[in-house]
C-alpha positions as CSV (number, residue, x, y, z in Angstrom):
1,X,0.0,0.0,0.0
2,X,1.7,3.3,-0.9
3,X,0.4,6.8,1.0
4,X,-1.4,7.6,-1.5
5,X,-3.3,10.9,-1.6
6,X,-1.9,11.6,1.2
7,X,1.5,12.7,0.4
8,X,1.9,16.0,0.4
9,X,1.6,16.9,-3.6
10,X,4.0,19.3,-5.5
11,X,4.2,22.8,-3.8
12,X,3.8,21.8,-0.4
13,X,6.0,23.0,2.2
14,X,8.3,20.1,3.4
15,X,9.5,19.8,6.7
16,X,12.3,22.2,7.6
17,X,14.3,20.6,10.2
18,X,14.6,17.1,9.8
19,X,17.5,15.6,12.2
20,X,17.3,12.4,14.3
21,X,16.0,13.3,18.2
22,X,19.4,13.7,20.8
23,X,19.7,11.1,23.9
24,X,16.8,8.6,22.6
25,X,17.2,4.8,22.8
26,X,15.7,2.8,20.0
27,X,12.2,2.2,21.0
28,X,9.5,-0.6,20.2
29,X,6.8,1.5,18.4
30,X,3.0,0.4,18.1
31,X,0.6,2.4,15.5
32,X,-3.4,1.3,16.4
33,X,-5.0,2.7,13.0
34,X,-2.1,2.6,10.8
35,X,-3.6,2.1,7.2
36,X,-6.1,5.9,8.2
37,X,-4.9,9.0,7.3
38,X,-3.2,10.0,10.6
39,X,-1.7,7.0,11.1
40,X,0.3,7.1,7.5
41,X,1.0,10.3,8.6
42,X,3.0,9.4,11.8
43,X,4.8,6.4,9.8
44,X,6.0,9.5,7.7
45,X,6.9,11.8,10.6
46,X,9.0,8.9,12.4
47,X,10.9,8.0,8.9
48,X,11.2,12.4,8.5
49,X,12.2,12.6,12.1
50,X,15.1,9.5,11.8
51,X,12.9,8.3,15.3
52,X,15.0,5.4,16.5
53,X,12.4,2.8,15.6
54,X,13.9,-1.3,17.1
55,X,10.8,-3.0,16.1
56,X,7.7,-1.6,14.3
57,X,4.3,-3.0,14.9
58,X,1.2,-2.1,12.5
59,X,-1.9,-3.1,14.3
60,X,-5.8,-1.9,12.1
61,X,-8.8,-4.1,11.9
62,X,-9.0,-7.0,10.4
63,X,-10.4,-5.5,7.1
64,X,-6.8,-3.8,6.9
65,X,-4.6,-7.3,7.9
66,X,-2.1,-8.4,5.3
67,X,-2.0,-5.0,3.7
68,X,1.6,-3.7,3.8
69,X,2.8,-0.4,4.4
70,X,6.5,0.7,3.8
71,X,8.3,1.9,6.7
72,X,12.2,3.3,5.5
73,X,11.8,1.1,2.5
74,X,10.8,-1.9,4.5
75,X,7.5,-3.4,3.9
76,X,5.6,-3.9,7.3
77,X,2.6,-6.1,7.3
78,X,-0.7,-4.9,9.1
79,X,-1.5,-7.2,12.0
80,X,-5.2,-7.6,13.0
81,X,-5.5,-5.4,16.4
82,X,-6.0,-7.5,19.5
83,X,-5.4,-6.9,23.2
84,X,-2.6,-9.3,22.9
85,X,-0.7,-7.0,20.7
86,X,1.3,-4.9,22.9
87,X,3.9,-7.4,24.0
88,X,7.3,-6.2,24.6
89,X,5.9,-2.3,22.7
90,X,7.7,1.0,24.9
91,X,5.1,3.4,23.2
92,X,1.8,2.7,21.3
93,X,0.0,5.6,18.8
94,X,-3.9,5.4,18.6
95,X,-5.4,6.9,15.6
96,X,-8.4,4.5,15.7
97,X,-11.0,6.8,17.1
98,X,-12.2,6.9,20.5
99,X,-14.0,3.6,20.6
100,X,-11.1,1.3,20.0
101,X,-9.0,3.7,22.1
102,X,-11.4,2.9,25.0
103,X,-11.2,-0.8,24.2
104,X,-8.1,-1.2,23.5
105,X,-5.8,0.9,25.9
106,X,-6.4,-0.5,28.8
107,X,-4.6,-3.8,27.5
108,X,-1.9,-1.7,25.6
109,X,-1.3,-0.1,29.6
110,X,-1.1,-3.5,31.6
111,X,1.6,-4.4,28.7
112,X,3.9,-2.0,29.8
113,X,3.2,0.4,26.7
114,X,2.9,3.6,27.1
115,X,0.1,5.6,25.3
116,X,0.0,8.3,22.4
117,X,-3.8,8.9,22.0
118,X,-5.2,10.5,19.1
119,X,-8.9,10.4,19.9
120,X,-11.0,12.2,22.7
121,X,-11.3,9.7,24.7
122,X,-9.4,10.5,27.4
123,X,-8.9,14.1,26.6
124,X,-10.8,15.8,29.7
125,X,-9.7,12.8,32.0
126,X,-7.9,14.5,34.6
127,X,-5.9,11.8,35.1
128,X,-4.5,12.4,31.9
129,X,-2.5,14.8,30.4
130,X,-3.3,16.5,27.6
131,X,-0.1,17.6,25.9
132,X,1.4,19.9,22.9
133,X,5.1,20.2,23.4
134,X,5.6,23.7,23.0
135,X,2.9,24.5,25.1
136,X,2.8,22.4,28.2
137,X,5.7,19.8,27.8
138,X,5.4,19.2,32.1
139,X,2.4,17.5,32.0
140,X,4.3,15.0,30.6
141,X,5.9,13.8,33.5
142,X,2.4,13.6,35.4
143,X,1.1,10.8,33.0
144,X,-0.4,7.7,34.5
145,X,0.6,5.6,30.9
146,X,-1.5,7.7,28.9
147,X,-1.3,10.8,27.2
148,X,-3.8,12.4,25.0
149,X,-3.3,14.5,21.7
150,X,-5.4,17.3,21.4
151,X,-7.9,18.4,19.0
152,X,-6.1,19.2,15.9
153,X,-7.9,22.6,16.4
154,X,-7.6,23.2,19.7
155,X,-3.4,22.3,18.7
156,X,-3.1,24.8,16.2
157,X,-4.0,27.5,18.0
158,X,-2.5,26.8,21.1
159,X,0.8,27.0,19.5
160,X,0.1,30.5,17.7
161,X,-1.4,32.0,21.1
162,X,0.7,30.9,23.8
163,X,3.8,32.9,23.3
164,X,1.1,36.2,23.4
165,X,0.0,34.7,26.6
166,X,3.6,34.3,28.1
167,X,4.2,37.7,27.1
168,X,0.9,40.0,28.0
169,X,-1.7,37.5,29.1
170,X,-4.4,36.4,27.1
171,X,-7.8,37.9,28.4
172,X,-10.3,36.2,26.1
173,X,-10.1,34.3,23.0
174,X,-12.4,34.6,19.7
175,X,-11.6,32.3,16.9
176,X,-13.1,31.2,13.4
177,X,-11.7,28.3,11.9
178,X,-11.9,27.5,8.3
179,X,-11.1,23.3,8.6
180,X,-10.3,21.3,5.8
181,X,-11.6,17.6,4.7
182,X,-8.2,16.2,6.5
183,X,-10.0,16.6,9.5
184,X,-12.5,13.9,8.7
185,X,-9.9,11.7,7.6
186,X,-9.0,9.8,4.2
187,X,-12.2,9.1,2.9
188,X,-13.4,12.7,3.4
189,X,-10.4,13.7,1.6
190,X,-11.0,11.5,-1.4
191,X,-14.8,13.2,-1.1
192,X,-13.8,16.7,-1.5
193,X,-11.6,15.7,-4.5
194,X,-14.3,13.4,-6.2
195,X,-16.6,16.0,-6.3
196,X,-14.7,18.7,-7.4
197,X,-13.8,16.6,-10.6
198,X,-17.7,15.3,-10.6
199,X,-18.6,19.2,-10.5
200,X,-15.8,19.8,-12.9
201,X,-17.6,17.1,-15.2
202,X,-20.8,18.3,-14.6
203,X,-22.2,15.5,-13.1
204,X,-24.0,14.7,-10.0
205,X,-22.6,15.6,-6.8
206,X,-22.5,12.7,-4.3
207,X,-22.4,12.5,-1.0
208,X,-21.3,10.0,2.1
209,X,-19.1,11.1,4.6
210,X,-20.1,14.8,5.0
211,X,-23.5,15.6,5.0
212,X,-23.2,18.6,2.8
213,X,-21.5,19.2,-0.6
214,X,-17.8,20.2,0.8
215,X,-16.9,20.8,-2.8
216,X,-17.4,24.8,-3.5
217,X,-19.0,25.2,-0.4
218,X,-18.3,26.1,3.3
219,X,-20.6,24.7,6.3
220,X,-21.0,24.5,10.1
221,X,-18.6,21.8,11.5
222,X,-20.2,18.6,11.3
223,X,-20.4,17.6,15.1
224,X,-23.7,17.6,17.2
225,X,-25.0,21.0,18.1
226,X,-24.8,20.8,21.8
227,X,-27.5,22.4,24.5
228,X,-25.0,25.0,24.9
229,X,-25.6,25.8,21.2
230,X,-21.8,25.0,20.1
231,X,-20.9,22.1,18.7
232,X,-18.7,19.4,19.6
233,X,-15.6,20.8,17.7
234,X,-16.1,24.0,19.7
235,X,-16.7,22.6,22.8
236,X,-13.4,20.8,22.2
237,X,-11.2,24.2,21.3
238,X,-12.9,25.6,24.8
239,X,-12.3,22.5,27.0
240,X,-9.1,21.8,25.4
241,X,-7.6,24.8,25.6
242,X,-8.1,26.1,28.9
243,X,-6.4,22.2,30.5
244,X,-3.6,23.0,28.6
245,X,-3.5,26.4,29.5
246,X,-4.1,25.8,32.7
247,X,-6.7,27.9,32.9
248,X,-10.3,26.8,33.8
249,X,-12.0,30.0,33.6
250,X,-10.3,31.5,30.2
251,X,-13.0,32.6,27.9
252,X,-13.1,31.8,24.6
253,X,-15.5,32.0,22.0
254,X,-14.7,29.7,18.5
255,X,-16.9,28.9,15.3
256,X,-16.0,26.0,13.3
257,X,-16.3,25.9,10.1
258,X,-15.9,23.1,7.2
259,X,-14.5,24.6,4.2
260,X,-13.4,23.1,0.6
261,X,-9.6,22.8,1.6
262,X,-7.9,19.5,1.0
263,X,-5.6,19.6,4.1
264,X,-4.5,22.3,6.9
265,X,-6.9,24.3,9.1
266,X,-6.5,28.0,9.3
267,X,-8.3,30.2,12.0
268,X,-9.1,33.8,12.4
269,X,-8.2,34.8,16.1
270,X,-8.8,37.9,18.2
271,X,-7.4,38.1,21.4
272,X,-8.2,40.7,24.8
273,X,-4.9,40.6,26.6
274,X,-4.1,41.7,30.1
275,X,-1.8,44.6,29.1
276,X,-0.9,46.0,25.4
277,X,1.1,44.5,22.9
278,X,2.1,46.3,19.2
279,X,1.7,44.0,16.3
280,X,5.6,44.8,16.5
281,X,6.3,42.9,19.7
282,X,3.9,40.5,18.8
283,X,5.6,39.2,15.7
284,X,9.4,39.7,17.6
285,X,7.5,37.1,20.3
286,X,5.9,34.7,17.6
287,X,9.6,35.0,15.4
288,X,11.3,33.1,18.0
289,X,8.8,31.0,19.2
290,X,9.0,27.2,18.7
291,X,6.6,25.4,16.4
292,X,5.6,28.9,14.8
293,X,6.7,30.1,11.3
294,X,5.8,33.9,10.9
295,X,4.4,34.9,7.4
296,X,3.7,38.4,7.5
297,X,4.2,40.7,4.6
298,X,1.6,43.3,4.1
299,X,3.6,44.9,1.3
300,X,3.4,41.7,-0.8
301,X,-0.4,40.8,0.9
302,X,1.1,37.3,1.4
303,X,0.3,36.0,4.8
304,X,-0.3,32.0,6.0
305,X,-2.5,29.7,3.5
306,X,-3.0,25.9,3.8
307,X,-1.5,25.9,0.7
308,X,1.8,26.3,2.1
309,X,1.1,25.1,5.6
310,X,0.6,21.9,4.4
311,X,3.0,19.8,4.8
312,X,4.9,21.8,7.2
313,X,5.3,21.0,10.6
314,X,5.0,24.8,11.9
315,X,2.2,26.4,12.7
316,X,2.6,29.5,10.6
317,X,0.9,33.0,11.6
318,X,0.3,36.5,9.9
319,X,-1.8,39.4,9.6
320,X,-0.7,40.3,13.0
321,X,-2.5,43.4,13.6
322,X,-4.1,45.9,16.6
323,X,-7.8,45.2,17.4
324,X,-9.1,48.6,16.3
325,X,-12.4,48.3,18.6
326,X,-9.8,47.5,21.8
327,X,-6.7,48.9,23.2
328,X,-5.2,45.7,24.3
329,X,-6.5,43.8,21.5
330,X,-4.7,41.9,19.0
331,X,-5.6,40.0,16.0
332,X,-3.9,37.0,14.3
333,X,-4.4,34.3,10.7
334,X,-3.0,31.4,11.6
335,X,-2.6,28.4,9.1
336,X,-1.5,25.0,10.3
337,X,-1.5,21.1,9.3
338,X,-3.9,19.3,10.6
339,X,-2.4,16.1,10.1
340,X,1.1,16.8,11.6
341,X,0.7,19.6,14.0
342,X,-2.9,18.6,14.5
343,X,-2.0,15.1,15.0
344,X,0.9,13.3,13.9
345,X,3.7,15.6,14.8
346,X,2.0,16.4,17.7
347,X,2.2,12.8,18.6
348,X,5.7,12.1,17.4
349,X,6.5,14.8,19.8
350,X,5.2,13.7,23.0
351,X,7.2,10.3,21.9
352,X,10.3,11.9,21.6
353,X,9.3,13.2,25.3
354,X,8.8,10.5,26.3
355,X,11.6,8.3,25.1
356,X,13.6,11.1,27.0
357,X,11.9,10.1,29.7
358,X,12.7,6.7,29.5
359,X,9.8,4.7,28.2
360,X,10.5,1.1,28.8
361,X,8.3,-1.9,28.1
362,X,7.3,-3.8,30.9
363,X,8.0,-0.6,33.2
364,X,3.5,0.2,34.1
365,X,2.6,-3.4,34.1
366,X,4.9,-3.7,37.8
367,X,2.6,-1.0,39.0
């Protein structure tokens, strides 16, 4: 099985620093949901990253077994996921939704593996810590054998707004988001490219995994409109956010939106901050801030596009500007993969953490 669609096609941006981690061990790697779109994606990040892979294990359900995927020119088969699986693994990744996560950690934990999850299911668990490395990178060393990727939202803009935080203390949030068909994975991907050529061709539109055309069209994220009157995907960003913040009573307001982008959210984002910061100081901050690319020139009008965030494993921010309507206001356009920074580099990330830390198999299943 090759990746597909999913490599990142002419014109992307390619990662930029591509070295193999300092002062990790070779580690036994697991990948629940390796044939989906995030899971091809963190095969790609540990070849990019030269992560010191010893053994490799490829674990789908049994509608993916005997496919083979190519790991650093290697073919690995896909083995059927069981709760046996785990045996002698030092870190798992779960991109198989929260479900399987549910079903399956627990086994992955008493095997001594420590876990990477990708879904929401243990998200808000607070046993669990909810991690992106350039944000909150102590959590880590709380974890109980899990820890839990974040939305790929909720990601994105952590990375653009923390360093504003740090620096002048973020008040209130307001975000947009503009998310692409990555975000429902693969087949949703394939979707939005099917009916662009069936519109193309003039022929009917069809639909199956969004229930709108995505295809020359934007829409309301398609989660269940809770009580509240948000949705799930914004309930996430607000949730999310403020644990990894550490801050339960930060206000934030976010609309999600679907739009007809084949990979890499971008969101609109206004923040109230506790004291002022120019659009100067802002983008001095951002500029040297890890995990953030600054695109920001008004003279050419170029600013971040999931054009060329794609593929890149920064989360790239522009159109830094002054609120007009607030003093201590300050407005940002943020662009970022959802598949890396929004999950797979994410993930890779808290494994390089960990390995640090010294994940060992066998090491949780003593407790």
């Amino acid at each position: 099985m090759s990746f597909g669609t999913l490599a990142a096609p002419a014109g992307f941006c390619m990662f930029r620093a591509i070295m193999k981690p300092q002062h990790i061990a070779p580690q036994h790697i697991a990948v629940v949901g390796a044939t989906g779109a995030v899971g091809v994606e963190i095969l790609r990040v540990l070849e990019r990253r030269n992560f010191p892979v010893a053994s490799l294990k490829l674990l789908a359900s049994a509608r993916s077994v005997g496919k083979t995927l190519e790991f650093n020119g290697k073919p690995h088969k896909v083995e059927e996921l069981k709760a046996d699986a785990f045996k002698g693994m030092n870190i798992a990744f779960f991109s198989a939704g929260a479900t399987r996560s549910r079903e399956f950690v627990p086994a992955a934990r008493a095997a001594g593996c420590v876990v990477v999850d990708n879904s929401s299911a243990f998200r808000m668990d607070p046993e669990t810590p909810l991690v992106v490395p350039e944000v909150n990178p102590q959590d880590l060393a709380n974890h109980k054998g899990v820890i839990a990727n974040p939305n790929c939202t909720a990601a994105i803009l952590s990375v653009a707004v923390w360093p504003i935080h740090k620096a002048a203390g973020v008040k209130r949030i307001v975000v947009s988001t503009y998310q692409s068909a990555s975000g429902a994975g693969a087949a949703a991907m394939q979707e939005l490219e099917d009916q662009a050529r069936d519109f193309a061709a003039g022929k009917d539109i069809k639909r199956s995994v969004f229930p709108h055309q995505i295809a020359f069209n934007v829409f309301s994220h398609n989660t269940k409109v809770a009580d509240n009157g948000y949705n799930e995907e914004e309930n996430k960003v607000v949730e999310e956010t403020r644990k990894m913040f550490h801050a339960p009573d930060l206000p934030i307001v976010p609309t999600c939106i679907r739009v007809p982008v084949l990979r890499a959210h971008s969101e609109s984002i206004a923040l109230e901050l506790e004291k002022p910061l120019s659009p100067a100081e802002a983008k001095a901050i951002l500029a040297k801030a890890p995990g953030v690319k600054v695109v920001d020139d008004a003279a050419a009008n170029h600013f971040p596009m999931p054009l060329e965030a794609s593929g890149d494993l920064d989360v790239h921010v522009g159109r830094i500007r002054a609120d007009l309507s607030n003093p201590k206001g300050l407005v940002l356009w943020v662009a970022g993969d959802q598949l890396l920074k929004g999950a797979a580099w994410n993930a890779v990330q808290i494994a390089e953490e960990l390995a640090k830390l010294g994940a060992k198999p066998g090491a949780l299943a003593a407790e």
